[in-house]
N, C-alpha and C positions, 0 to 999 in steps of 0.2 A: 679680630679679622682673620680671613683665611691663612696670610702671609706668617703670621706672628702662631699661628699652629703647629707648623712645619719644624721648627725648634723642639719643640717636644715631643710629636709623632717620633720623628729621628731618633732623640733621648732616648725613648720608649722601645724604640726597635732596635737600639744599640746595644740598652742593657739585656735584650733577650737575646741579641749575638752571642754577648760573653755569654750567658749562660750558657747558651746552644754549645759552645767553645768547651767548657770546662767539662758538661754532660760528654762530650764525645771522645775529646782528648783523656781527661781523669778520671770521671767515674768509668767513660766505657758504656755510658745507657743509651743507646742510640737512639730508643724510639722516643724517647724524653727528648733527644738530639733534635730529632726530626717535628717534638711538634713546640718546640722554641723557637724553630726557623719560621715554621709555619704561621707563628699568629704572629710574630715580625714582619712577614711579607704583608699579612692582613691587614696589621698597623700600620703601613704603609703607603696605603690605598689600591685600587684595583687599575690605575690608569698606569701608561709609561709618559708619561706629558711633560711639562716642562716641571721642576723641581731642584731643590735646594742637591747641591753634588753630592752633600754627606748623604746625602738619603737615597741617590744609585748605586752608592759605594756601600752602603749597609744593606743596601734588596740583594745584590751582587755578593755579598759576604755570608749571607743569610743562602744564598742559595749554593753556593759553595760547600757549607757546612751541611746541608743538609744531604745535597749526591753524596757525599763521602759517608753519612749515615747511615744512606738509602743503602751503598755498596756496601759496607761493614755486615748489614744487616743479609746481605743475596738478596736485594730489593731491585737490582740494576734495572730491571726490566719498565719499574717504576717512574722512573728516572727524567726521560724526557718528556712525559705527563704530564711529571707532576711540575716539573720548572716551568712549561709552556703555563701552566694555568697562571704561571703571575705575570707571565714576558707575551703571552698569546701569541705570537708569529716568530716564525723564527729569525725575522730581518731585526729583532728588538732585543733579541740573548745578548748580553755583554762577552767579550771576546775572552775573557776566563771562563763563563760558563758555557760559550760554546768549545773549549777547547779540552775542558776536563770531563765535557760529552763522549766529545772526539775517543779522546785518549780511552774513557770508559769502554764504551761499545765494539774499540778494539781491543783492548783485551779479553774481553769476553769472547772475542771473536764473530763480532754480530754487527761489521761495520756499516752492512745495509743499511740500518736503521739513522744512521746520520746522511744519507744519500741525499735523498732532498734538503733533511734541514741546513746541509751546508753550501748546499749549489744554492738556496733559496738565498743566504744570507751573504755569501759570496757576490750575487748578482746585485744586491741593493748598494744603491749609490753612496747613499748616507757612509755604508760599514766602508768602502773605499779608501774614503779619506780618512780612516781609521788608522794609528800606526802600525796595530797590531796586524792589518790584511793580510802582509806578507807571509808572514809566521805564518799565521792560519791557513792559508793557502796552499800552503807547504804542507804542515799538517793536513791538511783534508786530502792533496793528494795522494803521500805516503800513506796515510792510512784508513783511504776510505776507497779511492777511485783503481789505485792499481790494485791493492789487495780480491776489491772484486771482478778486477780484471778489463779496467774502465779505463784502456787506452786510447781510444779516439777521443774520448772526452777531458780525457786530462790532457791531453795536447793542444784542442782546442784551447781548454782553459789558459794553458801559461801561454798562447801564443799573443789571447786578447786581454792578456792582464798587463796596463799601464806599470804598474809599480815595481815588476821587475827590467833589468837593461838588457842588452842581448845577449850578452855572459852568463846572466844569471839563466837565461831563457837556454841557451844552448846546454848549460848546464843539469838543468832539468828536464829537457830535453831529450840529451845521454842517459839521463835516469830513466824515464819513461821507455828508451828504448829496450836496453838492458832487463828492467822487470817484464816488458814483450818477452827477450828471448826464452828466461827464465821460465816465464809461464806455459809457452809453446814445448820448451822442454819437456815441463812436469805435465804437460796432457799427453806428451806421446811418449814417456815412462808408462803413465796411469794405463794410457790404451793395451801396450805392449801387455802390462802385468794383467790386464783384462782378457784378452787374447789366450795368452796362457791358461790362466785359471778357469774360460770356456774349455778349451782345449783339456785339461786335466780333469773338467766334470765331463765331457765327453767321452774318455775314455774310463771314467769309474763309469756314467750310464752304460755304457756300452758292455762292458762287464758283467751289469749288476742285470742287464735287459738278456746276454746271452745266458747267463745263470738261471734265468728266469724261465726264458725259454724250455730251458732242457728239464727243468720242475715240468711244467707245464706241459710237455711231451711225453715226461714219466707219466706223469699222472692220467692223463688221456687212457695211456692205454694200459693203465689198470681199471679206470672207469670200464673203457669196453670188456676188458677180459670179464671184471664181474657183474658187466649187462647181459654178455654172452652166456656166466657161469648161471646167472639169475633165470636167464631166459629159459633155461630146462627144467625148475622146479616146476610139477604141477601144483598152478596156482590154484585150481579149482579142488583140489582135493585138501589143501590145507584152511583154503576158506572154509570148507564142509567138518574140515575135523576143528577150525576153531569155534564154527557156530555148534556144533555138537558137545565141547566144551564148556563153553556160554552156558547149552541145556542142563547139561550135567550138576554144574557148581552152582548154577541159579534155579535152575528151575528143578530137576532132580534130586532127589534123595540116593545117594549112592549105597545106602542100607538096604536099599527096597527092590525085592527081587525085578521089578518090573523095569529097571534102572541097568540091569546085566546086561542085557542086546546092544543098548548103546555103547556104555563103556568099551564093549567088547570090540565094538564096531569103533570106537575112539581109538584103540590101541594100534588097531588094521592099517586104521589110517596114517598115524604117526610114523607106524615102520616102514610105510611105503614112502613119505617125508623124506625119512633121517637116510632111507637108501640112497634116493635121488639124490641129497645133498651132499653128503659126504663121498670120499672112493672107499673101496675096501683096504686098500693102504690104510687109511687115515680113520677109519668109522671104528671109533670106540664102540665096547659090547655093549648087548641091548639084554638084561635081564628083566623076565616078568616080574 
């Protein structure tokens, strides 16, 4: 019968514990770590329902070994995934594997990601009467709800939590208060050092835009001077001696007497060119 199974499922998911244990701790193979856990949870069945205790204490052991893998491995990310696919909600996580979440996703520094699943499990009634609430409670404040700067909400929290007294509550309280000020501090450092550093890319732009300027002004009026200086070549006479050119080298034989008028008429044109362009300061000599 179904009952008389249970004993051995267990057995079965125990001894892939130890392995999973040995794989992670002594050889060091994690991904062998990770898939010893795996087929333990499998073994185990897919429900959270009612069940023999050795056999939540070994899903719960099994899935313990296996985050520690996943992190060994820089899998973190993987992490609450991959435990949700045997626990499915997060009100069903056992209170070590919600808190080895916990503690994971802050250090990575990524506490968002426990945000819901801990106010979801927090809220359920069942986990309540859990001894471990407290702890956890604490933990998910400390390091889920101030770190993202979740003061109204963690206030709320410890105000409507039975399991602390008023001491503890004023206690935590103080806490809450205190990481407020801390935080309010470090946004108006941040703003301050923000302020500045517009402030000093304003004044390199400013810099870097009146340097620019004055390029831009030189240059202008060299543009004009050599539209001015351009504007007195005659164009028409250089067009006529390039297309005459053209005739000469392509179409003419410069051997053939009948070829001398142009040429001749080429050279006219050129010196009247090299006049207009140059000054006689500057006009290198023109030998035939």
């Amino acid at each position: 019968s179904e009952p008389l199974a249970w004993p051995a499922v267990s057995a079965q998911a125990a001894s892939l514990l130890e392995e999973a244990a040995d794989l992670l701790v002594l050889h060091r193979d994690f991904a062998a770590a990770v898939e010893r856990c795996e087929a333990g949870c499998d073994s185990l069945g897919p429900g959270t329902g009612p069940g023999p205790e050795s056999s939540a204490e070994v899903k719960c052991s099994l899935c313990v070994v296996g985050i520690q893998a996943l992190a060994e491995m820089n899998r973190w990310r993987e992490v609450l995934s991959w435990v949700l696919q045997y626990y499915h909600v997060p009100e069903h996580l056992p209170p070590k594997v919600l808190e080895l979440c916990i503690l994971l996703y802050s250090k990575v520094r990524e506490p968002q990601v426990m945000l819901e699943v801990g106010s979801s499990w927090l809220r359920d009634q069942t986990n309540k009467s859990l001894p471990e609430y407290g702890s956890l409670l604490e933990l998910y404040l400390l390091h889920v709800l101030l770190p993202l700067g979740r003061f109204e909400g963690a206030e709320e929290l410890v105000r409507s939590c039975d399991v602390f007294d008023s001491e503890q509550q004023l206690a935590f309280l103080g806490t809450i208060c205190e990481s407020r000020c801390q935080w309010t501090q470090r946004e108006e450092m941040h703003s301050a050092a923000e302020e500045q550093q517009d402030a000093a890319t304003e004044t390199v732009l400013g810099a870097l835009s009146q340097k620019l300027l004055t390029m831009l002004t030189f240059l202008r009026r060299a543009l004009r001077s050599m539209s001015s200086h351009f504007y007195l070549l005659p164009y028409k006479k250089m067009l006529l001696a390039t297309f005459l050119l053209y005739l000469v080298v392509v179409r003419l034989d410069p051997a053939s007497p009948t070829s001398l008028p142009f040429i001749y008429k080429l050279v006219q044109l050129f010196r009247q060119a090299w006049a207009a362009v140059f000054s006689p300061i500057h006009r290198p000599p023109i030998q035939d």
